[in-house]
C-alpha positions as CSV (number, residue, x, y, z in Angstrom):
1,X,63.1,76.4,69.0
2,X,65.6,77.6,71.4
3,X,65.5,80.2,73.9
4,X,67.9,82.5,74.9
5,X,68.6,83.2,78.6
6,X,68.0,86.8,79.4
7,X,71.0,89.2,80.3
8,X,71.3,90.3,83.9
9,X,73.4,93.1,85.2
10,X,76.3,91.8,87.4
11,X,75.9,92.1,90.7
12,X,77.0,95.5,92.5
13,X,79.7,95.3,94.8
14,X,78.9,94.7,98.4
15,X,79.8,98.2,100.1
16,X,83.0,98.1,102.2
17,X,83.3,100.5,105.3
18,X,85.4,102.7,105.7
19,X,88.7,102.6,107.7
20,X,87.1,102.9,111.4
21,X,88.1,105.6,113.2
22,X,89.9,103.7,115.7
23,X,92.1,102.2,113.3
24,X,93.0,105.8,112.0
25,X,93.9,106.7,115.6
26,X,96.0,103.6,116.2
27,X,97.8,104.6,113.0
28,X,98.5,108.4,114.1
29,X,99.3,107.3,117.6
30,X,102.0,104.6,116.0
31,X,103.1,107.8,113.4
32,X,103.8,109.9,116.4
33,X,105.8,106.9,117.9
34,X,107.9,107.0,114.4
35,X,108.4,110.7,114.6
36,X,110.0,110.3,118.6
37,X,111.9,108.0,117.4
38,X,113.4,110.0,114.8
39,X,114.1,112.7,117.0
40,X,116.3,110.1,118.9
41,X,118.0,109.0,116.0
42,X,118.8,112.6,114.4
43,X,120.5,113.3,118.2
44,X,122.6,110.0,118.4
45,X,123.7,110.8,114.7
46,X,124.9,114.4,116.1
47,X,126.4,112.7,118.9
48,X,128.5,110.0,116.4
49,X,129.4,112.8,114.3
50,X,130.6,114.8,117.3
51,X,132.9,112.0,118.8
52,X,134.2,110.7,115.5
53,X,137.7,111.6,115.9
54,X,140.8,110.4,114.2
55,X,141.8,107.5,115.3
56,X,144.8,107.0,113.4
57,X,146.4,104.6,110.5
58,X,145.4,101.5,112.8
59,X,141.4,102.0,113.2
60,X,140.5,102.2,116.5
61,X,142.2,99.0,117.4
62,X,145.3,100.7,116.9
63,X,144.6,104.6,118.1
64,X,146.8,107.3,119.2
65,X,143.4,109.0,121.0
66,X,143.0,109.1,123.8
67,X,141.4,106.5,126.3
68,X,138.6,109.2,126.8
69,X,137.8,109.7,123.6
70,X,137.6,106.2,122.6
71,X,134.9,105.6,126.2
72,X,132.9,108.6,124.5
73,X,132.7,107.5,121.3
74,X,131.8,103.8,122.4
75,X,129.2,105.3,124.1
76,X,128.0,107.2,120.9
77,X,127.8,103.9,119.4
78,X,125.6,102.2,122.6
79,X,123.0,104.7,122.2
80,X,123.0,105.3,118.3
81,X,122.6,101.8,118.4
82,X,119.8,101.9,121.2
83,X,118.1,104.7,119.0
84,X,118.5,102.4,115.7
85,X,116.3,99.4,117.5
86,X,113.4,102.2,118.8
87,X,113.2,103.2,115.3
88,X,113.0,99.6,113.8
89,X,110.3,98.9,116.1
90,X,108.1,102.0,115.6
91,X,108.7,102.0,112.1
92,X,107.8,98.2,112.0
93,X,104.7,98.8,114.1
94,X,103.6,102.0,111.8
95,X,104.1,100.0,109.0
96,X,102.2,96.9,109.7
97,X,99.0,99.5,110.8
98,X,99.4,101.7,107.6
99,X,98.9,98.9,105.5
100,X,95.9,97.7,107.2
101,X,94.5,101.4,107.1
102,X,95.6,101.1,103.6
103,X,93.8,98.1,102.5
104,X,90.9,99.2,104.2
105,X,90.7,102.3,102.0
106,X,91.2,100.4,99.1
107,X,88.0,98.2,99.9
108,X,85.9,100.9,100.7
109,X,87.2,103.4,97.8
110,X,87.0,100.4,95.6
111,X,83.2,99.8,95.9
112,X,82.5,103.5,95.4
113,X,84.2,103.9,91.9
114,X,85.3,100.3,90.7
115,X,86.1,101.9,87.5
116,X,88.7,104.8,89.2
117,X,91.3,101.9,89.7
118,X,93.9,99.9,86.9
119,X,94.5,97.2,89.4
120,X,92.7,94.7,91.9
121,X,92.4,95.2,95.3
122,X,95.4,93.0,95.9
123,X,97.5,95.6,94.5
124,X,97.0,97.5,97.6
125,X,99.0,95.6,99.6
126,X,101.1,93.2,97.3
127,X,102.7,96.5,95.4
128,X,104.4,97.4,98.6
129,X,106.5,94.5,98.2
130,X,107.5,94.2,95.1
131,X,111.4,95.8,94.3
132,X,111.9,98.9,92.6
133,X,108.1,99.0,91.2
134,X,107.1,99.5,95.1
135,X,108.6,103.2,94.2
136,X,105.8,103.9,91.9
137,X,103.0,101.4,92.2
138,X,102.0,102.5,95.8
139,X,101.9,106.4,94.6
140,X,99.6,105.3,91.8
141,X,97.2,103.1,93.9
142,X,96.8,106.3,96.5
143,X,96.2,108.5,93.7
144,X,93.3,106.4,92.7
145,X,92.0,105.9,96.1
146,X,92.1,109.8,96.5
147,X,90.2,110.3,93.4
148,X,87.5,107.7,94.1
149,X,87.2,109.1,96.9
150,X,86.6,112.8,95.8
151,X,82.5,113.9,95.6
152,X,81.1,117.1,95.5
153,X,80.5,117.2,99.3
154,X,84.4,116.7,99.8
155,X,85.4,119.1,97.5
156,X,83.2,121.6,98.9
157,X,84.7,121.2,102.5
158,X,88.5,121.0,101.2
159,X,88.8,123.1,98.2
160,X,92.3,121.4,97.8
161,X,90.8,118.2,97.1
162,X,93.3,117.6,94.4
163,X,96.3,114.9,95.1
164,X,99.4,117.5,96.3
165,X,98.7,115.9,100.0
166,X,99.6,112.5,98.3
167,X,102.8,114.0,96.2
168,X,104.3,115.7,99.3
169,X,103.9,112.1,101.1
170,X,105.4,110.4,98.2
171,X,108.4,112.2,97.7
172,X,109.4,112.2,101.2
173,X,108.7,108.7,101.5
174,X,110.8,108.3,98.6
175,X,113.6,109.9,99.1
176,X,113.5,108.0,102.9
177,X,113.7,104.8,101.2
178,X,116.6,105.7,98.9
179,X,118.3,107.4,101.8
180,X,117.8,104.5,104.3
181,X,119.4,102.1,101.1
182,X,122.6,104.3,101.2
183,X,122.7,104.2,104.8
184,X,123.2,100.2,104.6
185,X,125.7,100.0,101.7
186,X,127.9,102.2,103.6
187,X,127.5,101.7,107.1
188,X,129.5,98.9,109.2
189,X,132.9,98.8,110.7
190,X,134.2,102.4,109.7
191,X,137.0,104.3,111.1
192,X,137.8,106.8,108.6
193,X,136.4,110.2,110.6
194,X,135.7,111.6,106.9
195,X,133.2,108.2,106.4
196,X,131.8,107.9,110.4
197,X,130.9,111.5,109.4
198,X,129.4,111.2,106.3
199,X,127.5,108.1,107.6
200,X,126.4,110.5,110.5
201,X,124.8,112.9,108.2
202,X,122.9,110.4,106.3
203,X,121.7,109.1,109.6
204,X,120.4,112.5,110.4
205,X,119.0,112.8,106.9
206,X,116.9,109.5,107.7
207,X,115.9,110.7,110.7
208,X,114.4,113.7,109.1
209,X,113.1,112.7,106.2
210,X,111.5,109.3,107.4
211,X,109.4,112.3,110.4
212,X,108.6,114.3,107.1
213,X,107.0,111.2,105.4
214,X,105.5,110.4,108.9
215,X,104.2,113.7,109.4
216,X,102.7,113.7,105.5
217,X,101.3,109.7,106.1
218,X,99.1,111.7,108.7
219,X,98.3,114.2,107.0
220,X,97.1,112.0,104.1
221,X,95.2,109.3,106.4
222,X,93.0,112.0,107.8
223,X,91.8,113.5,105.0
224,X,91.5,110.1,102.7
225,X,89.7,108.9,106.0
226,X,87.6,111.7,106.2
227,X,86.6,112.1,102.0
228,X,86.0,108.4,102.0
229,X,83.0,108.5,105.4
230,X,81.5,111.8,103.8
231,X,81.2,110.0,100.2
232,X,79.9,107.2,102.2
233,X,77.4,108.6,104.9
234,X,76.3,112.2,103.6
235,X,73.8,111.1,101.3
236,X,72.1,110.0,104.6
237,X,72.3,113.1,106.5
């Protein structure tokens, strides 16, 4: 006669801590670093802009400027340039910290309401880097972070609980991304004032928009920070 093994209920998930506070700091302080940097880059764009002059049907090689406008805008250049590498390494450093804070909130939203997400854990990281899809996957894995993370304690305390804090990041970030792409394809050796121009103002643009998404990418670590420790230590209070 044969026996059947009884049914057990799978395991529950061990529970993942929040991001530490620490961490969230570290982000913010890196943020800030991001936003300075900006500022930079928006004034060396301005300055470009300002000292792209015509330089004739030779390039700059070949000008009929004058020597003194050629010095100023080669010195445009040196510190647009200068600006360019502060922003690369503040915006490499913020990156590398979001994701961590990122994956950390994954982990920890993850174990509160497994059945809030579509994707693994992985996805919390690997969607960043993954072409065109990293324009929407991202969004959609904050979304459900955000709404794992959402109890009645939270919503109580922010009564705009709902995910606008994680649109308004999303489009600026967005928008960054496509601007900083149209940046590249044009930029190099121009001469043309109407181009140096144009490339100025889409310099400025990525200044601005890139402290907009910074700005938002604080706004939204704090409060995804803070939902996720009071859905995870007010029951003990």
């Amino acid at each position: 006669m044969s026996t059947t093994a009884p049914l057990h209920p799978p395991h529950p998930q061990r529970p993942v801590p929040p991001p530490a506070r620490g961490l969230l700091r570290a982000v913010h302080v890196a943020l800030g670093a991001v936003v300075l940097a900006d500022v930079l880059q928006f004034g060396a764009a301005l300055i470009v802009r300002a000292h792209a002059v015509d330089w004739g049907p030779g390039g700059i090689s070949w000008t009929n400027a004058s020597q003194e406008d050629v010095d100023a805008y080669n010195h445009s250049l040196n510190y647009a340039t200068a600006a360019a590498g502060l922003w690369t390494l503040a915006y490499l450093v913020a990156a590398v910290l979001f994701l961590v804070w990122f994956g950390k909130a994954r982990g920890a939203a993850g174990t509160m309401d497994p059945f809030a997400f579509t994707r693994g854990r992985g996805w919390a990281i690997g969607a960043w880097f993954i072409p065109f899809a990293n324009l929407v996957l991202p969004r959609r894995v904050a979304s459900e972070m955000w709404n794992a993370a959402r109890s009645p304690a939270s919503e109580s305390r922010w009564p705009d609980t709902g995910d606008a804090i994680v649109r308004e990041w999303w489009v600026l970030f967005v928008v960054m991304t496509l601007a900083e792409n149209a940046v590249s394809r044009i930029s190099g050796n121009l001469t043309d004032p109407g181009e140096l121009t144009f490339a100025a103002v889409l310099y400025a643009l990525v200044a601005v928009c890139t402290a907009g998404a910074a700005l938002r990418a604080h706004r939204f670590t704090t409060r995804l920070t803070d939902m996720l420790h009071l859905k995870a230590y007010a029951p003990l209070s």
